[in-house]
VOGU-3710 file (C-alpha; in Angstrom, 3 decimals, decimal comma):
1> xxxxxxxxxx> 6,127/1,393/14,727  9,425/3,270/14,717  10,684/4,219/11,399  13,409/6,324/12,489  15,329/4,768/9,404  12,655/4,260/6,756  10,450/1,586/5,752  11,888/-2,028/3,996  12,412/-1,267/-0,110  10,987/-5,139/0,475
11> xxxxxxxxxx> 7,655/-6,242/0,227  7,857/-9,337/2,343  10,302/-7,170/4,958  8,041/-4,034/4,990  5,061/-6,819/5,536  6,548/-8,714/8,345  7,230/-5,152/10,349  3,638/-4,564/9,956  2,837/-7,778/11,431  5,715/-7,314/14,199
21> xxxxxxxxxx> 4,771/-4,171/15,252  0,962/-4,712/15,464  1,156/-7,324/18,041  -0,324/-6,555/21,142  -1,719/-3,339/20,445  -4,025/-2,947/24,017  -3,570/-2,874/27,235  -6,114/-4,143/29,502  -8,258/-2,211/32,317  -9,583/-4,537/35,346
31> xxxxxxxxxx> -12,457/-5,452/33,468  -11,084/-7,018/30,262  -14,460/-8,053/29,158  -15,689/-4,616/28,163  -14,279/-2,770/24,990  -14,323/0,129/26,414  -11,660/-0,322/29,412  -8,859/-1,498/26,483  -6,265/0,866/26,439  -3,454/1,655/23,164
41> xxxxxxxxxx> -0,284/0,344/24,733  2,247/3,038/24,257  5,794/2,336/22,346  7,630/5,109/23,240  7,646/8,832/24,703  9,380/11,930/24,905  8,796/14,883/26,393  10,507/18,407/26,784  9,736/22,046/27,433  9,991/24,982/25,330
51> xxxxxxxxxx> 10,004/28,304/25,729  8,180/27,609/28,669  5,864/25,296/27,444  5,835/21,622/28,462  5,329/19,141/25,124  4,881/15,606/24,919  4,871/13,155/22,377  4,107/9,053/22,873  3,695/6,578/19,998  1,472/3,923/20,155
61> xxxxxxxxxx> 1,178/-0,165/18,748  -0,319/1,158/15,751  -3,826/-1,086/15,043  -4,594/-2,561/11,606  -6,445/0,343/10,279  -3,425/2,783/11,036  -1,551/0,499/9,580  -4,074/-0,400/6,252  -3,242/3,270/6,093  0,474/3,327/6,065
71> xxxxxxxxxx> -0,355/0,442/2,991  -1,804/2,784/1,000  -0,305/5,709/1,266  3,343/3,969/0,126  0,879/2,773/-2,907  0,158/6,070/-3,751  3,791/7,163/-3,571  5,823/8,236/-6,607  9,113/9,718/-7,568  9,408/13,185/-6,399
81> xxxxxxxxxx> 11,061/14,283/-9,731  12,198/12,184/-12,880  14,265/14,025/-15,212  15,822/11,723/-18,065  18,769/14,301/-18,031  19,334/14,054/-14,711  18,994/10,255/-14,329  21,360/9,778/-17,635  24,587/11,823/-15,475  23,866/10,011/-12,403
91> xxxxxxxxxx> 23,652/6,381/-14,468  27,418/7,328/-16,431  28,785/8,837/-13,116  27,333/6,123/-10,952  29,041/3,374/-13,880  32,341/4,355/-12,915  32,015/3,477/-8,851  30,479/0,103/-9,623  33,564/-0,334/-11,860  35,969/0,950/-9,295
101> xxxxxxxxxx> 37,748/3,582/-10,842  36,229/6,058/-8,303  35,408/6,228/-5,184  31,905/7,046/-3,607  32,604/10,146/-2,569  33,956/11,793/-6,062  30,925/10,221/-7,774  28,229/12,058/-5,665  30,298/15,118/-5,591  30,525/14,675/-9,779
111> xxxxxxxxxx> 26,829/13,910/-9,806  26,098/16,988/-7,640  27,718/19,075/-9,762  26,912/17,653/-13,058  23,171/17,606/-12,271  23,420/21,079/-10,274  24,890/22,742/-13,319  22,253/21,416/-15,825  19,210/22,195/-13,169  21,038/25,792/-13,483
121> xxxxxx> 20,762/26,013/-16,943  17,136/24,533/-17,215  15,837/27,249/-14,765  17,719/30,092/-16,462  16,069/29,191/-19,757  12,625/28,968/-18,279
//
């Protein structure tokens, strides 16, 4: 699985990579019929050297219980931080982009500020 770019925010999306990526997960030995002689099919590779020191790195199909895995670790996953502060500046600031009146850009750097100042203040009080 490469997840360079994340996972799908989508259920059915994150679901059908799962299935996608899963397929074909061995490669076969001359004598097929023995467990033993299947082989993970690798996805990918890199190698380089550092500092002398030759590294490599391959990723594999993953197989159903890697991937059973992946499921439940992304149900265990939460919010890093929730701050109802924090989330009330970037709701107003964020109000104003959806309404056009600013662009993108000035709304993160207003939320960056707005929320940096108040993070500021919290940890100076505690």
């Amino acid at each position: 699985m490469a997840f360079a770019e994340g996972f799908p925010a989508k259920k059915d999306k994150l679901e059908a990579l799962f299935e996608e990526s899963m397929k074909d997960p061995y490669l076969t030995n001359p004598t097929p019929e023995k467990k033993e002689n299947l082989v993970r099919r690798p996805v990918s590779g890199t190698a380089s050297v550092r500092d002398g020191v030759w590294y490599e790195k391959s990723s594999y199909v993953p197989i159903p219980e890697e991937v059973e895995e992946i499921r439940r670790l992304i149900s265990l996953a939460r919010p890093a931080w929730q701050d109802a502060v924090a989330m009330s500046i970037i709701k107003e600031e964020a109000a104003s982009y959806f309404h056009g009146q600013k662009t993108l850009d000035e709304v993160v750097g207003l939320i960056d500020n707005r929320v940096g100042l108040y993070m500021d203040e919290m940890s100076s009080e505690g």
